[in-house]
mmCIF file of the N, C-alpha and C atoms, coordinates in Angstrom:
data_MODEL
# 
_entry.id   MODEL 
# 
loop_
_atom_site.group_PDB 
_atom_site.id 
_atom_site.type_symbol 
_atom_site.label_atom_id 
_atom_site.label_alt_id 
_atom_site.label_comp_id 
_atom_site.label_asym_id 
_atom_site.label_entity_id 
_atom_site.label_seq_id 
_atom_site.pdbx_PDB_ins_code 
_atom_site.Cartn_x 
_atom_site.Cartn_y 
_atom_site.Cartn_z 
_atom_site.occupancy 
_atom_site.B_iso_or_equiv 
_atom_site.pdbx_formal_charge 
_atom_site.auth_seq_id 
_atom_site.auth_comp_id 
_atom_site.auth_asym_id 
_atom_site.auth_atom_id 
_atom_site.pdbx_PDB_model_num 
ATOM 1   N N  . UNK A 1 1  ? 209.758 38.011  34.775 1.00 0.00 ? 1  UNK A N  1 
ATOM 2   C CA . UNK A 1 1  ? 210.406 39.084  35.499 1.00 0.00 ? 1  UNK A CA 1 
ATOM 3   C C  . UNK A 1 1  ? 211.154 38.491  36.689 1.00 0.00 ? 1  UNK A C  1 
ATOM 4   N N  . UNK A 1 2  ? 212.388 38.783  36.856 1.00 0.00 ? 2  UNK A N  1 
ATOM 5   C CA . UNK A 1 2  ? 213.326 38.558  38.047 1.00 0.00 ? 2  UNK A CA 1 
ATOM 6   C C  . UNK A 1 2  ? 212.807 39.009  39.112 1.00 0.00 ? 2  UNK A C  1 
ATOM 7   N N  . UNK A 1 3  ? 212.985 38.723  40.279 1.00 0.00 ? 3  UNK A N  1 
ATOM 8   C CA . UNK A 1 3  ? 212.506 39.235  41.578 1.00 0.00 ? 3  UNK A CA 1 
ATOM 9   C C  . UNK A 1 3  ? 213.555 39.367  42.455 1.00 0.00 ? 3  UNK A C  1 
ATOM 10  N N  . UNK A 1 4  ? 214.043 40.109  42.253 1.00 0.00 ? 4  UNK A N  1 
ATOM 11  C CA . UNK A 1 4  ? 215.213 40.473  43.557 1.00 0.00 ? 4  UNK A CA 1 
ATOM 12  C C  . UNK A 1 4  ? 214.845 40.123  44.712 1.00 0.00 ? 4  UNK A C  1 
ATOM 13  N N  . UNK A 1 5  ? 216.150 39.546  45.718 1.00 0.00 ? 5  UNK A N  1 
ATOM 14  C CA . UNK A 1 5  ? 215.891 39.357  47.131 1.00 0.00 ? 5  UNK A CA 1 
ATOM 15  C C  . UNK A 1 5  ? 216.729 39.736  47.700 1.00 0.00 ? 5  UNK A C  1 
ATOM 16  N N  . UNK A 1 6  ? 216.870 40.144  49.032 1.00 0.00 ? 6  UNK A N  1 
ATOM 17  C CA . UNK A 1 6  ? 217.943 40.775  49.870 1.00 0.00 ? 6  UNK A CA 1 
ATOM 18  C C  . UNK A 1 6  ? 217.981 39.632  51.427 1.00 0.00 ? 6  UNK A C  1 
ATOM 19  N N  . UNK A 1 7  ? 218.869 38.867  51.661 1.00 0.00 ? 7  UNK A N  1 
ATOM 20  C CA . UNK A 1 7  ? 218.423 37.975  52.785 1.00 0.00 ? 7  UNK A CA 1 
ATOM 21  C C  . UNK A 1 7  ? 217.077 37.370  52.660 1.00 0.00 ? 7  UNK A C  1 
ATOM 22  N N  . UNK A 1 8  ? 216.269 36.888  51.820 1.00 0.00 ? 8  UNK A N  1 
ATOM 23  C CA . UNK A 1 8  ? 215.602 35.955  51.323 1.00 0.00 ? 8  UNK A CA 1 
ATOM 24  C C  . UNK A 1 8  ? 214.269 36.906  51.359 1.00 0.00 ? 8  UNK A C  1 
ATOM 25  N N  . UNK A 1 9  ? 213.927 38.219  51.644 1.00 0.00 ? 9  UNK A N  1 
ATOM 26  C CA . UNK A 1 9  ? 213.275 38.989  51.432 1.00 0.00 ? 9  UNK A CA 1 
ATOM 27  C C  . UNK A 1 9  ? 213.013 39.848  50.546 1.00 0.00 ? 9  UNK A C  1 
ATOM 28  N N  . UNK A 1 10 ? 211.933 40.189  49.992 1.00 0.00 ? 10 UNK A N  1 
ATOM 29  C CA . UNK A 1 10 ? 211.561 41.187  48.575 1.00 0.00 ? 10 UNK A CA 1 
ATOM 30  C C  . UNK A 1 10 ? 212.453 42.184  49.029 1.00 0.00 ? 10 UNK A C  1 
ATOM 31  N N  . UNK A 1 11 ? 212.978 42.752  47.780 1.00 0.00 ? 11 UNK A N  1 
ATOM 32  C CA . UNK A 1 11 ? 213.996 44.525  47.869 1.00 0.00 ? 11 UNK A CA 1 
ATOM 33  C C  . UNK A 1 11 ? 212.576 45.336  48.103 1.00 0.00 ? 11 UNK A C  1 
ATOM 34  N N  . UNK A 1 12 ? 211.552 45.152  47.833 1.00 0.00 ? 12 UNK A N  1 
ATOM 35  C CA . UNK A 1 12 ? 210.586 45.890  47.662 1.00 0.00 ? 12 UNK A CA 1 
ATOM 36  C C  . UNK A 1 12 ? 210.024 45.967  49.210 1.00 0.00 ? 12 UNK A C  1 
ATOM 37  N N  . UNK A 1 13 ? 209.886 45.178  50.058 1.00 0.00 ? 13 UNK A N  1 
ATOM 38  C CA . UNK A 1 13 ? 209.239 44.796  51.124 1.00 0.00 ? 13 UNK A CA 1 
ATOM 39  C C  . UNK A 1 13 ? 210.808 45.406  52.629 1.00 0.00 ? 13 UNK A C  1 
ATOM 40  N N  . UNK A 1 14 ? 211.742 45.340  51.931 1.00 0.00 ? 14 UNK A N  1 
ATOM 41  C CA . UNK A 1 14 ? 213.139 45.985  53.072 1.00 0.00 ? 14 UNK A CA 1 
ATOM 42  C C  . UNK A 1 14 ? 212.722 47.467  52.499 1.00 0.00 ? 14 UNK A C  1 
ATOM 43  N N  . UNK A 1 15 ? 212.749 47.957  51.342 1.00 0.00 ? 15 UNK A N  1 
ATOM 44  C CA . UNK A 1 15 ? 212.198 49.122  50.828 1.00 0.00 ? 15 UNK A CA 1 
ATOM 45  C C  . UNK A 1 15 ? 211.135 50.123  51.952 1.00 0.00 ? 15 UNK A C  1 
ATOM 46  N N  . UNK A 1 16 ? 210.380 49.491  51.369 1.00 0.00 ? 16 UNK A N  1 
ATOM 47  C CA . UNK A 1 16 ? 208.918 49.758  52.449 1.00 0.00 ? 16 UNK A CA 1 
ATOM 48  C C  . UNK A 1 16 ? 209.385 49.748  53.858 1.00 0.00 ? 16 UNK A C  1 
ATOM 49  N N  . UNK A 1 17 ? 210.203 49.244  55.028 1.00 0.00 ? 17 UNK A N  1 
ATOM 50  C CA . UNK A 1 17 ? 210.096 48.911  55.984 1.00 0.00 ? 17 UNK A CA 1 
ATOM 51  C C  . UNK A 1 17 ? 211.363 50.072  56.068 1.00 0.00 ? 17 UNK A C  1 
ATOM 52  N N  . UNK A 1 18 ? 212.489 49.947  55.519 1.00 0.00 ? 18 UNK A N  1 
ATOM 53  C CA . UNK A 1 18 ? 213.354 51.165  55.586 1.00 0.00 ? 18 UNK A CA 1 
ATOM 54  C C  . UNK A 1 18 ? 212.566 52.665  55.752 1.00 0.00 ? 18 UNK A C  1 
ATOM 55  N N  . UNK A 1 19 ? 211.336 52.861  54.616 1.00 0.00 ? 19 UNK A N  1 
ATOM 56  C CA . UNK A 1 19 ? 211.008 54.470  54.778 1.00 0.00 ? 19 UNK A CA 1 
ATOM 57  C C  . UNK A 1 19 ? 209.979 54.585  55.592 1.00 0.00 ? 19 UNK A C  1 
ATOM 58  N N  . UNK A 1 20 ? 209.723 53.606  55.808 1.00 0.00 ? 20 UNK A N  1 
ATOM 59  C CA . UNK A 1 20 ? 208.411 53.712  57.027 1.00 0.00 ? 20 UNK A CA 1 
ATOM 60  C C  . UNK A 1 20 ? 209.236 54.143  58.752 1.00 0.00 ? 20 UNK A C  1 
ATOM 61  N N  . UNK A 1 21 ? 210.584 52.929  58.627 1.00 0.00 ? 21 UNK A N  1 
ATOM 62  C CA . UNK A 1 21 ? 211.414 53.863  59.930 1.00 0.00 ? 21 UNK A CA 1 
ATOM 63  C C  . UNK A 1 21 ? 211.680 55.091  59.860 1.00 0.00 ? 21 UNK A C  1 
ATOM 64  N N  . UNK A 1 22 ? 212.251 55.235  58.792 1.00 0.00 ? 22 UNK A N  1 
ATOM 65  C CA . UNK A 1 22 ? 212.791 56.792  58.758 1.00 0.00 ? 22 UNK A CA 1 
ATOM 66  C C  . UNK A 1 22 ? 212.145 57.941  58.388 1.00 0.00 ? 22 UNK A C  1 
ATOM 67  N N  . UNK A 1 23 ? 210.545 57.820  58.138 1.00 0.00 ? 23 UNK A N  1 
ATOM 68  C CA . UNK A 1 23 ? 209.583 58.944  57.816 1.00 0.00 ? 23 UNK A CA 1 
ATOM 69  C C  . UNK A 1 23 ? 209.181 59.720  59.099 1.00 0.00 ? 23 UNK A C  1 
ATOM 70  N N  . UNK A 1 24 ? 209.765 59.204  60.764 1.00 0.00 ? 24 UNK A N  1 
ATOM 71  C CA . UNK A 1 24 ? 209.435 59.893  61.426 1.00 0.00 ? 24 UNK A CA 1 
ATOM 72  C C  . UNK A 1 24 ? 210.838 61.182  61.896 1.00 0.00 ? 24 UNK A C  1 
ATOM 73  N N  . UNK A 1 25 ? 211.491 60.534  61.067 1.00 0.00 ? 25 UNK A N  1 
ATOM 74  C CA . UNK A 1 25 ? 213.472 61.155  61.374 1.00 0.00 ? 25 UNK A CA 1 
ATOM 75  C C  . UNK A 1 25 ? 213.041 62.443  60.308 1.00 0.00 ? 25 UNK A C  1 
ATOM 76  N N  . UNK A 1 26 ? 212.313 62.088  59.517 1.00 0.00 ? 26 UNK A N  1 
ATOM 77  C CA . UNK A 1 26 ? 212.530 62.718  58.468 1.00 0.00 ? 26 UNK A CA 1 
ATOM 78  C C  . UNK A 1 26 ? 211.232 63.924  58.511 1.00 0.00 ? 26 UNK A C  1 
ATOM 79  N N  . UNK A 1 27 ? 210.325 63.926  59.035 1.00 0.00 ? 27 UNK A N  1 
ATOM 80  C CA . UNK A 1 27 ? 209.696 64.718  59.572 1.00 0.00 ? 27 UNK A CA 1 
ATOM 81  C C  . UNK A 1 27 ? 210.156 65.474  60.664 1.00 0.00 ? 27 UNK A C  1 
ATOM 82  N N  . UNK A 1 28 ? 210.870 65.258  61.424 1.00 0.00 ? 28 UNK A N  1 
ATOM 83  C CA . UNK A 1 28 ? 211.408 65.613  62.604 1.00 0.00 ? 28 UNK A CA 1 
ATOM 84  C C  . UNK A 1 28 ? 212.678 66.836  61.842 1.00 0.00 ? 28 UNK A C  1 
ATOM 85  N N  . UNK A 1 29 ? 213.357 66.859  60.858 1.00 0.00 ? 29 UNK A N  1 
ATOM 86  C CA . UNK A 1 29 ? 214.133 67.207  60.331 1.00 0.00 ? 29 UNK A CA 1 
ATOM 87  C C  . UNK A 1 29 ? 213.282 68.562  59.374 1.00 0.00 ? 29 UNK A C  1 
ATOM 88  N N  . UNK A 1 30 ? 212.273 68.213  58.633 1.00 0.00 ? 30 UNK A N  1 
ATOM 89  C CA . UNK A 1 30 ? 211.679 69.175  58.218 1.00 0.00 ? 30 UNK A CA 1 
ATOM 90  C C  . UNK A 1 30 ? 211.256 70.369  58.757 1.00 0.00 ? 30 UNK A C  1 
ATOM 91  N N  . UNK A 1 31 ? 210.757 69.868  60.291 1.00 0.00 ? 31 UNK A N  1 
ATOM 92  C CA . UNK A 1 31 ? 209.961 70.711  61.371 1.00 0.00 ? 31 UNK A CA 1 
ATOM 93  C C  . UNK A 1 31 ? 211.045 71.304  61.741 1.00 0.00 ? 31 UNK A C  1 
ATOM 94  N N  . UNK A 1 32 ? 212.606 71.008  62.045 1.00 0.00 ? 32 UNK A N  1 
ATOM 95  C CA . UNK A 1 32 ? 213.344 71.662  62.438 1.00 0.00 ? 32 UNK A CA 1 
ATOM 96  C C  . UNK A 1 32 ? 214.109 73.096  61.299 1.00 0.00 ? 32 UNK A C  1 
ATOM 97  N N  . UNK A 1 33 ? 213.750 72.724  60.033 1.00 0.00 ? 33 UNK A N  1 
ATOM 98  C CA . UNK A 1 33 ? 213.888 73.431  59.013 1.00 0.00 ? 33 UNK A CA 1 
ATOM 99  C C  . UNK A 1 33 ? 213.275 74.499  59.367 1.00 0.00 ? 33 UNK A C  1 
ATOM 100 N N  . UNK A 1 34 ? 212.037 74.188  59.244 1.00 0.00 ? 34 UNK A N  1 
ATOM 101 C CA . UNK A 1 34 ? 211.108 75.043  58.915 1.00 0.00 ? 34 UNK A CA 1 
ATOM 102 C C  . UNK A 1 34 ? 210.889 76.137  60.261 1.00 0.00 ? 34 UNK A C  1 
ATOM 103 N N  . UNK A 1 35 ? 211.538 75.488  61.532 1.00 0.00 ? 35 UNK A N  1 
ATOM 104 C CA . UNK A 1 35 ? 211.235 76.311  62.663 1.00 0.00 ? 35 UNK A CA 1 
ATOM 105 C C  . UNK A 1 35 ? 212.802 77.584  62.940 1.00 0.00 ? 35 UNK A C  1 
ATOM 106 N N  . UNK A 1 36 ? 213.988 77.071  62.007 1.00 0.00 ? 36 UNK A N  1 
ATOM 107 C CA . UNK A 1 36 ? 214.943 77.398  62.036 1.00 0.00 ? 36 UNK A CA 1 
ATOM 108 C C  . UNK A 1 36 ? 214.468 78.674  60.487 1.00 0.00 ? 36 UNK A C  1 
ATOM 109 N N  . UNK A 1 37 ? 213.828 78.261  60.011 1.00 0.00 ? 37 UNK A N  1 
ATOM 110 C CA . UNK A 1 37 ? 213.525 79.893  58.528 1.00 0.00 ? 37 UNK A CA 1 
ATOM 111 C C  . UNK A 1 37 ? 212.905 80.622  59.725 1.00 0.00 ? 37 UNK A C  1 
ATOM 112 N N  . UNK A 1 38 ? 211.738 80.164  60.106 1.00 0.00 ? 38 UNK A N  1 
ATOM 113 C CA . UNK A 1 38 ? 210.949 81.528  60.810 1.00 0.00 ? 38 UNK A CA 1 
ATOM 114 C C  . UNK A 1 38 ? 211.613 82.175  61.594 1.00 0.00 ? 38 UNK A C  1 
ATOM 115 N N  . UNK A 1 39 ? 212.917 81.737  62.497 1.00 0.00 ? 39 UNK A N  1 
ATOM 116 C CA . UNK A 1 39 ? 213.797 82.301  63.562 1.00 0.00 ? 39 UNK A CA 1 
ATOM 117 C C  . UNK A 1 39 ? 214.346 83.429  62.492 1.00 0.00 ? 39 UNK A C  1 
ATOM 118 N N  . UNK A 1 40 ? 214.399 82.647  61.396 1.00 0.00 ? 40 UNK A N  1 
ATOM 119 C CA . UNK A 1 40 ? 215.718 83.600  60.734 1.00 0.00 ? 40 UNK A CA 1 
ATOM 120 C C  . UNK A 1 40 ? 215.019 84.980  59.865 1.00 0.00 ? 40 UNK A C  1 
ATOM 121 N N  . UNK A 1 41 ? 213.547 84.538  59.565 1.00 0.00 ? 41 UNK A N  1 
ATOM 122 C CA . UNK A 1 41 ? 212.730 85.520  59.021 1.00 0.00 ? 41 UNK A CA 1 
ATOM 123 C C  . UNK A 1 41 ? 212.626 86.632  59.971 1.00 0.00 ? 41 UNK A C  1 
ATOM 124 N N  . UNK A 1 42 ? 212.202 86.379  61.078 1.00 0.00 ? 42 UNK A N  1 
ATOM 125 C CA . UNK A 1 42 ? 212.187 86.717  62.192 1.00 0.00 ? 42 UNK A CA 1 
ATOM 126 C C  . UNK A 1 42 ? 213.364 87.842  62.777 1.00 0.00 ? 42 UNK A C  1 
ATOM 127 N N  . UNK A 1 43 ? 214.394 87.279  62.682 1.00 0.00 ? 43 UNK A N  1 
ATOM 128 C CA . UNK A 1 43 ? 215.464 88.198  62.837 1.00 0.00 ? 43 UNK A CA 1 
ATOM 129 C C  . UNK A 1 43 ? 215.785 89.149  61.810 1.00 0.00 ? 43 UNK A C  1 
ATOM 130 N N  . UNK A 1 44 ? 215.637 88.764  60.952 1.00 0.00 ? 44 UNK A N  1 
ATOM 131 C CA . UNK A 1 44 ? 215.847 89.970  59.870 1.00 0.00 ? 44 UNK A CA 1 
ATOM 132 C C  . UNK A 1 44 ? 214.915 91.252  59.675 1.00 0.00 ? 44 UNK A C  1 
ATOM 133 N N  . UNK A 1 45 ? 213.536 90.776  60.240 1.00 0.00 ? 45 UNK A N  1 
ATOM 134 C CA . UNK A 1 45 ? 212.585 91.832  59.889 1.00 0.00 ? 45 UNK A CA 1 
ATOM 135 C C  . UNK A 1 45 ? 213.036 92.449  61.467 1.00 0.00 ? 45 UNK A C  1 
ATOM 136 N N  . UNK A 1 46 ? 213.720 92.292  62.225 1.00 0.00 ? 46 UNK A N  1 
ATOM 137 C CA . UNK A 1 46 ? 213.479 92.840  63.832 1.00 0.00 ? 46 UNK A CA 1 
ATOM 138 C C  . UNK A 1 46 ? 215.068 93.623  63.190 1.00 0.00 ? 46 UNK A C  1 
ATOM 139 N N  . UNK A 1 47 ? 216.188 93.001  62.411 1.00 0.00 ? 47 UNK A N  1 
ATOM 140 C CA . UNK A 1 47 ? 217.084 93.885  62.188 1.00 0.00 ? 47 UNK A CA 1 
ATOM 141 C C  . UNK A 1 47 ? 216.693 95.018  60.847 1.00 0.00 ? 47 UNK A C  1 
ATOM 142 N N  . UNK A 1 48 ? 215.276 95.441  60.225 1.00 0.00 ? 48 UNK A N  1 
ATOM 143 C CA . UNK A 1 48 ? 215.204 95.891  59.040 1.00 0.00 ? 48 UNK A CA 1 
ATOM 144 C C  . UNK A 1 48 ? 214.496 97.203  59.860 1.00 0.00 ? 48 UNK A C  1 
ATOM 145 N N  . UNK A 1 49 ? 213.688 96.354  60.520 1.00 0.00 ? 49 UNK A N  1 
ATOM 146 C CA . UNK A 1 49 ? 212.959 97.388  61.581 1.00 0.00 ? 49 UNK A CA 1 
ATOM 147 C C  . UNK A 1 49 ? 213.740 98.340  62.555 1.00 0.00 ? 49 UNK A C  1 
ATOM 148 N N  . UNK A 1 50 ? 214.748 97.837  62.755 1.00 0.00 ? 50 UNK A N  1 
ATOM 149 C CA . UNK A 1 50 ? 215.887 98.433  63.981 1.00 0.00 ? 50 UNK A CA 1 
ATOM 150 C C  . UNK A 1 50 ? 216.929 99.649  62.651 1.00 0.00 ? 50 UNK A C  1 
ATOM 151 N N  . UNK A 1 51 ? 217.232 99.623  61.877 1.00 0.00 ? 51 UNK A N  1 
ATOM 152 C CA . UNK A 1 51 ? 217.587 100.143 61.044 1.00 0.00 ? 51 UNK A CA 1 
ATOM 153 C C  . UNK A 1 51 ? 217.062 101.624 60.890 1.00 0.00 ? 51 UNK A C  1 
ATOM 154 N N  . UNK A 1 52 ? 217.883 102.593 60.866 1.00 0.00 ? 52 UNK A N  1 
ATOM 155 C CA . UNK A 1 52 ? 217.539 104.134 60.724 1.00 0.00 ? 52 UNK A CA 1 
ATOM 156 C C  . UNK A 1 52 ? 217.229 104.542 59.136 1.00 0.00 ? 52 UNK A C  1 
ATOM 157 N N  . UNK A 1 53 ? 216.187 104.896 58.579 1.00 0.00 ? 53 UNK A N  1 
ATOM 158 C CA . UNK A 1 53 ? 215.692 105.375 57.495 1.00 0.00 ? 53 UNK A CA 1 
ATOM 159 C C  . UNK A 1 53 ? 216.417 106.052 56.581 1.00 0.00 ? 53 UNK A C  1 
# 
């Protein structure tokens, strides 16, 4: 089996070290998702509620 290298390092080992930086970007991004639905859940039930029957 071939072993790829990237600058004399495993692809596998820049791999690993790439998502390990960016798993905290990337959490940070989710939380902002997820805090941006509830705003929006949020507003809709306050405009469903405000609404005349």
């Amino acid at each position: 089996m071939i072993a790829f290298h990237i600058a004399g390092l495993p692809v596998e080992e820049i791999l690993l070290a790439a998502v390990a930086a960016a798993s905290p970007v990337i959490a940070l991004i989710g939380w902002e998702v997820s805090s941006r639905v509830k705003r929006f859940k949020a507003f809709v039930r306050r405009r469903a509620a405000d609404q005349p029957p």
